[in-house]
C-alpha positions as CSV (number, residue, x, y, z in Angstrom):
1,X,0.5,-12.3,-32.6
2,X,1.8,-9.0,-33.3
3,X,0.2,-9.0,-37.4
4,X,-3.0,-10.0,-35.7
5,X,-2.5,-6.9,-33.2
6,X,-2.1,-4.9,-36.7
7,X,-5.2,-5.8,-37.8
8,X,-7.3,-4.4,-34.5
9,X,-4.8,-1.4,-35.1
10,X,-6.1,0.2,-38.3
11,X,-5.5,3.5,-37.0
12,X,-2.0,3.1,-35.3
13,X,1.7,1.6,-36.4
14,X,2.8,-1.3,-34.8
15,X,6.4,-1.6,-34.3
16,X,8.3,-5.2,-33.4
17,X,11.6,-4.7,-32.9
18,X,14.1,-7.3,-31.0
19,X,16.7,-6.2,-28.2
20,X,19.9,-8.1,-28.1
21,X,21.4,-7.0,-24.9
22,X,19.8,-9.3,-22.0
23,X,18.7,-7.3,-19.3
24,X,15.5,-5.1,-18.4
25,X,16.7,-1.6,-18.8
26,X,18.4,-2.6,-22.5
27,X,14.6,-3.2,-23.3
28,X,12.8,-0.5,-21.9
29,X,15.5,1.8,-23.0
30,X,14.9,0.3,-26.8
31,X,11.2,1.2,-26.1
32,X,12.1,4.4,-25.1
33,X,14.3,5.4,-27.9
34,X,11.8,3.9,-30.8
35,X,8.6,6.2,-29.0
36,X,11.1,9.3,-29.7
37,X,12.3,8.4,-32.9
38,X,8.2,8.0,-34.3
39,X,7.9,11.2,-32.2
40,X,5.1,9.7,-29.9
41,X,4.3,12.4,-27.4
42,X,3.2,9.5,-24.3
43,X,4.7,6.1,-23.4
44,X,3.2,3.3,-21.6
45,X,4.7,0.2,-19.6
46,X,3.0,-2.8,-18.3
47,X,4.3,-6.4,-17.2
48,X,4.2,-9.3,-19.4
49,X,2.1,-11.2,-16.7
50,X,-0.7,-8.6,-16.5
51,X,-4.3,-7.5,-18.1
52,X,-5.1,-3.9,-17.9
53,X,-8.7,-3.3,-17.5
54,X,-10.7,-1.9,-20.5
55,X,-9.9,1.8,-19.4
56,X,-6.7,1.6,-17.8
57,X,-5.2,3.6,-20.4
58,X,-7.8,6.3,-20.1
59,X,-7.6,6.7,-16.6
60,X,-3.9,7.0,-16.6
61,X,-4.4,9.4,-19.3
62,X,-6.6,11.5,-17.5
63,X,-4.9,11.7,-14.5
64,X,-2.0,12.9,-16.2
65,X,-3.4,15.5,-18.1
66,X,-5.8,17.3,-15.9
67,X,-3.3,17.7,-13.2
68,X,-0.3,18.7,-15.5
69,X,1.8,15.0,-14.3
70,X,4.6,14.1,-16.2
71,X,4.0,10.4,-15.0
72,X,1.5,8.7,-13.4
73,X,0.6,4.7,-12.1
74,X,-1.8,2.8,-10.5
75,X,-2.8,-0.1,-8.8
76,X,-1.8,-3.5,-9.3
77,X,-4.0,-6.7,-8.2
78,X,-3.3,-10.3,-8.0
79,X,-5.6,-12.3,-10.4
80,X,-6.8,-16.0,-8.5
81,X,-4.8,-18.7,-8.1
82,X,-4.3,-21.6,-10.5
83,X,-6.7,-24.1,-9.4
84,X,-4.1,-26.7,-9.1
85,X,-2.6,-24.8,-6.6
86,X,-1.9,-26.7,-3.1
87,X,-2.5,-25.4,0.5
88,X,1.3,-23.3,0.9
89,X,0.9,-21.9,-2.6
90,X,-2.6,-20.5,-1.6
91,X,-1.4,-19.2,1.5
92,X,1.4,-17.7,-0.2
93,X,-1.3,-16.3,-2.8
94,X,-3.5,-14.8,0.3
95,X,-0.1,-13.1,1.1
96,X,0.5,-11.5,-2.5
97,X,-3.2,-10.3,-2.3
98,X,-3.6,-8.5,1.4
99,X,0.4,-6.9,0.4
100,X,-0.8,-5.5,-2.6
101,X,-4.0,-4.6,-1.2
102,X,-2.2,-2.2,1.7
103,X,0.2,-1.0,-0.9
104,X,-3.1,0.2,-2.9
105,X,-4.9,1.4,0.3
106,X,-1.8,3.4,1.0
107,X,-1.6,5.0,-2.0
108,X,-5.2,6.0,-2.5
109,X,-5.2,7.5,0.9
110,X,-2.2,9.5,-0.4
111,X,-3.9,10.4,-3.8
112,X,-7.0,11.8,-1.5
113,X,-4.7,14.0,0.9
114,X,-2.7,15.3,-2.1
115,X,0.3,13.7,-1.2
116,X,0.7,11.0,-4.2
117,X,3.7,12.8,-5.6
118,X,5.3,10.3,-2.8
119,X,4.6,7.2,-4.2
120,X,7.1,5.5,-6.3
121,X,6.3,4.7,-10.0
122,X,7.5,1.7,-11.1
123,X,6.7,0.2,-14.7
124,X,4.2,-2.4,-14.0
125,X,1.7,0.3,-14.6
126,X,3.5,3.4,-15.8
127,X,2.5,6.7,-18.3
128,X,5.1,8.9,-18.7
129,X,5.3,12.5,-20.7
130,X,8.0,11.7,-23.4
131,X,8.6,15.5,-23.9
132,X,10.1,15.9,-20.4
133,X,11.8,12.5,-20.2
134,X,13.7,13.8,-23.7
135,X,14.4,17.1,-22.5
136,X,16.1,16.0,-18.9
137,X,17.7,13.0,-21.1
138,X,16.2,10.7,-18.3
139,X,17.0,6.5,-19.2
140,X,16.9,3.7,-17.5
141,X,20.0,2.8,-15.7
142,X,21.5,0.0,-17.7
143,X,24.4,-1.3,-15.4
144,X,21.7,-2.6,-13.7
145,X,21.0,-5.2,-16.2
146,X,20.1,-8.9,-14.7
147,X,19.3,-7.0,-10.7
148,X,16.3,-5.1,-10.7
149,X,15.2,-2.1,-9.9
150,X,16.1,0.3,-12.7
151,X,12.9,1.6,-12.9
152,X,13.0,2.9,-9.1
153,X,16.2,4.6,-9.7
154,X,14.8,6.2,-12.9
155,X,11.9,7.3,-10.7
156,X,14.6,8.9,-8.5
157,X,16.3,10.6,-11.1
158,X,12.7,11.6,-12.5
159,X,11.8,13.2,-8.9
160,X,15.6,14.8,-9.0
161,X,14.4,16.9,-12.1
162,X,12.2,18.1,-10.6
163,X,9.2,15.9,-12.2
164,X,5.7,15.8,-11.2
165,X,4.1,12.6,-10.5
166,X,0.9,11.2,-9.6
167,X,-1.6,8.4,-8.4
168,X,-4.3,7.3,-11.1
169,X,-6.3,4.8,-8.3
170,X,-8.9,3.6,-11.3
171,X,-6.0,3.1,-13.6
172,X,-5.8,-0.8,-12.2
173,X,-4.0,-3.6,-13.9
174,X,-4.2,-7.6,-12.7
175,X,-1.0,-9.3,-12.2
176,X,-0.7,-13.3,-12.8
177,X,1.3,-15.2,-10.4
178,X,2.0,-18.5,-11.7
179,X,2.9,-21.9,-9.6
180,X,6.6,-21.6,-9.8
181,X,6.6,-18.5,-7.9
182,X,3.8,-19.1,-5.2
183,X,6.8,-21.0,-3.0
184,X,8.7,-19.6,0.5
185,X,12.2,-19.8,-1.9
186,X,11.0,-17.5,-4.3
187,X,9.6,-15.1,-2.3
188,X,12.4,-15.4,0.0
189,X,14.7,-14.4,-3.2
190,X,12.5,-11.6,-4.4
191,X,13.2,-9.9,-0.9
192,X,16.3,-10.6,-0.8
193,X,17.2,-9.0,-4.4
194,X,14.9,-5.7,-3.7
195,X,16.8,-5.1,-0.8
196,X,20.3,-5.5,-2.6
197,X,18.9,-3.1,-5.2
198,X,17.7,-0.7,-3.2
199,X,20.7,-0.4,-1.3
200,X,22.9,0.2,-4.8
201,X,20.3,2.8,-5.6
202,X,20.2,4.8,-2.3
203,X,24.3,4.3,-1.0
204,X,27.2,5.4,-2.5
205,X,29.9,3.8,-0.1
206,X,29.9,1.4,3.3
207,X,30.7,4.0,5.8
208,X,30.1,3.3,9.8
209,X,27.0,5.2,10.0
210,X,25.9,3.1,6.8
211,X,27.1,0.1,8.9
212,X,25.2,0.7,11.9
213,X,22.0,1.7,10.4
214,X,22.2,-1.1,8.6
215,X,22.2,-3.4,12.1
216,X,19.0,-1.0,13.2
217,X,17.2,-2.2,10.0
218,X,18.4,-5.7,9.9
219,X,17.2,-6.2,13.9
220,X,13.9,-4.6,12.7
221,X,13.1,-6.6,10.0
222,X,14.1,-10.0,12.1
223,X,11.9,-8.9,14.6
224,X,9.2,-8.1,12.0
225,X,9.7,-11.4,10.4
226,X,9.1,-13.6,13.3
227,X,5.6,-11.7,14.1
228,X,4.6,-11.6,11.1
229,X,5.7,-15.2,10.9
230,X,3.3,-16.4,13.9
231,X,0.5,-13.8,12.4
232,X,0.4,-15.8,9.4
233,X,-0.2,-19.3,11.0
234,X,-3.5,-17.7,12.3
235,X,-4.9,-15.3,9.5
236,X,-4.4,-18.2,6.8
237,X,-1.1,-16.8,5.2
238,X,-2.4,-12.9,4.8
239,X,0.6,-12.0,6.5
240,X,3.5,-15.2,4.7
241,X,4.9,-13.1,2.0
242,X,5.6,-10.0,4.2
243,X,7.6,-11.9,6.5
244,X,9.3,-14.2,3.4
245,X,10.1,-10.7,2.2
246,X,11.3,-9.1,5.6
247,X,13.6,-12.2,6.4
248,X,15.2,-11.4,2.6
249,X,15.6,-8.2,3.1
250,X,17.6,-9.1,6.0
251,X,20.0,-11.1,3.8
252,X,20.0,-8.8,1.5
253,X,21.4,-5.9,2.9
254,X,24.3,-8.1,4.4
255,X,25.4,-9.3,1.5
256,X,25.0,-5.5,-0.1
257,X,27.3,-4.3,2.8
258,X,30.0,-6.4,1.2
259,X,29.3,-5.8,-2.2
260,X,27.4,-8.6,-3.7
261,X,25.1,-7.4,-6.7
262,X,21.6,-8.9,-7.3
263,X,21.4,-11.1,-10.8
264,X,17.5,-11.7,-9.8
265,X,16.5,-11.7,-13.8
266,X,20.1,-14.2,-14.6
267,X,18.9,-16.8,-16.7
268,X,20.9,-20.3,-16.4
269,X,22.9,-18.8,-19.6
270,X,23.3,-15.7,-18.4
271,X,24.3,-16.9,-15.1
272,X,27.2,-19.1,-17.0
273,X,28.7,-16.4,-19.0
């Protein structure tokens, strides 16, 4: 695959490297490091399970430059459903669709009021200004290995130096959602393991105000969780995955409060060692 990418690549190098350490950040921290050492001036990240449209890359590109960014994303949608796909997975599939839908219409409405410097960049569609990520020293937080959310934290840090950011609403990429992850458990865990990460990110310590306002959230998102629950019996699932997601987060901010770290990317070998 990557010597018949070559071939389509006249004009460009093509680097193939392997990273030994398992865990995200090890990789895009390798990625990272190799753009610097060919002294690219831009780098890009997208997920394995998505297609970028035919000017994605442009359109992040632009949005960057003309404003003066130093790193810009975009939307994300949900491709369709396999068609083998039963009546729960499609609901659950609805649900993926109208959350990621709001996220965008969020965001755009942020990007039109100037205000898109707010929204948090993550990698799944990502352009970043390598000369300011090499002159603030900014990585991806590696002792987050197997949990998740390195690339929010790194947004954090980013937005600590002081970087600009921005909203590239034409710069869209499709995300494919297979079978194994259109079920309540998975969902369930994705919440779940969000909520544990973000917690790491955002507290240092368990002190009795974190305690407490972590009772506040917990009540709100049971509460969200059950209407959103009933809501999705009628509007044929649009409204499943928030409250799969609500009723993790729930869980996972109790077992942050005593400590437990999310392994959401463990594979069965991992998990064993």
């Amino acid at each position: 695959m990557v010597d018949d990418f070559q071939t389509h690549c006249n004009d460009a190098d093509v680097v193939y490297e392997i990273e030994p350490q398992l865990g995200i950040p090890f990789a895009r921290n390798r990625v990272l490091n190799l753009a610097l050492e060919h002294d690219c001036e831009l780098l890009a990240f997208v997920d394995d399970d998505e297609i970028v449209d035919d000017d994605w890359l442009i359109s992040l590109h632009t949005e960057l430059q003309s404003r003066k960014l130093q790193l810009v994303g975009g939307p994300v949608r949900i491709q369709p459903a396999s068609e083998n796909a039963n009546w729960l997975e499609r609901a659950i599939w609805r649900g993926l669709v109208h959350r990621n839908a709001r996220i965008e219409s969020a965001s755009h409405r942020r990007w039109q009021h100037g205000s898109d410097h707010r929204i948090s960049i993550v990698t799944n569609n990502w352009l970043a200004d390598l000369r300011f990520l090499s002159e603030k020293n900014l990585k991806f937080e590696e002792s987050l290995g197997l949990s998740g959310g390195s690339d929010t934290l790194f947004f954090r840090h980013f937005k600590q130096k002081n970087g600009r950011s921005g909203w590239a609403p034409n710069a869209i990429v499709r995300e494919y959602w297979p079978l194994s992850r259109l079920t309540i458990g998975y969902q369930f865990r994705r919440g779940r393991d969000q909520s544990i990460s973000n917690f790491r990110n955002k507290v240092d310590g368990v002190t009795p105000w974190v305690v407490i306002n972590s009772m506040v959230f917990v009540l709100y998102k049971i509460l969200s969780a059950i209407v959103l629950s009933l809501l999705s019996l009628v509007d044929g699932g649009r409204s499943s995955v928030r409250a799969l997601r609500a009723m993790g987060f729930v869980v996972g901010r109790v077992k942050a409060l005593f400590g437990i770290k999310s392994r959401h990317y463990a594979t069965v070998q991992s998990a064993d060692n």
